[in-house]
C-alpha positions as CSV (number, residue, x, y, z in Angstrom):
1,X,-124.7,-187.2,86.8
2,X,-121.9,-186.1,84.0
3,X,-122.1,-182.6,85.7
4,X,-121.1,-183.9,88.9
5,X,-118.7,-186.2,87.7
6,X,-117.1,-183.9,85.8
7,X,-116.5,-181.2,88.7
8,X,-116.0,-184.0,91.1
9,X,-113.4,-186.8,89.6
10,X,-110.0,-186.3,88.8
11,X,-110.2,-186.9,85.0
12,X,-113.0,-184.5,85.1
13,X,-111.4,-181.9,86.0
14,X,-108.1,-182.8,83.8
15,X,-110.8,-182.7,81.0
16,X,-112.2,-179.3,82.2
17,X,-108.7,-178.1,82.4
18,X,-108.0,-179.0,78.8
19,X,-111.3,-177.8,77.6
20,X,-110.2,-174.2,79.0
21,X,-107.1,-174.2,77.6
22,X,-107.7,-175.3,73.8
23,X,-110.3,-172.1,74.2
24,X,-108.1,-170.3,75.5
25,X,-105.2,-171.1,72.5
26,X,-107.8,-170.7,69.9
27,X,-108.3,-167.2,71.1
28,X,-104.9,-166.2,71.1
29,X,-103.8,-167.9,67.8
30,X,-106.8,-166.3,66.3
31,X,-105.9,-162.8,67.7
32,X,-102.4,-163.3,66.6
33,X,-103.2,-164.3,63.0
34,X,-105.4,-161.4,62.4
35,X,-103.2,-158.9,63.8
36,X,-100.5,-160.2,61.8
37,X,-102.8,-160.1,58.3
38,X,-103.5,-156.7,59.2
39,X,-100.1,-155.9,59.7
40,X,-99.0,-157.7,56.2
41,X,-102.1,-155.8,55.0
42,X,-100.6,-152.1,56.0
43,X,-97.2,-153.2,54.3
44,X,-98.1,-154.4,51.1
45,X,-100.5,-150.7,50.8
46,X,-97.4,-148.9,51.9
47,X,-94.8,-150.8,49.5
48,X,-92.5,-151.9,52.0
């Protein structure tokens, strides 16, 4: 029943759509904080 209302109505799939995306924005600002630490990381070794 939640399944199909969830694929089925409107607000279901606004929810699904914002589901997705939170996902997807964690991922990135995860992958962009660790890159950056690393970078940071490098620097402060190096001096700079």
């Amino acid at each position: 029943m939640a399944l199909k209302e969830l694929f089925s109505t409107d607000i279901g799939l606004l929810s699904l759509f914002t589901i997705g995306f939170v996902i997807v924005m964690a991922a990135y600002i995860y992958r962009f904080a660790k890159r950056h630490i690393a970078e940071d990381e490098r620097n402060a070794k190096l001096g700079h």
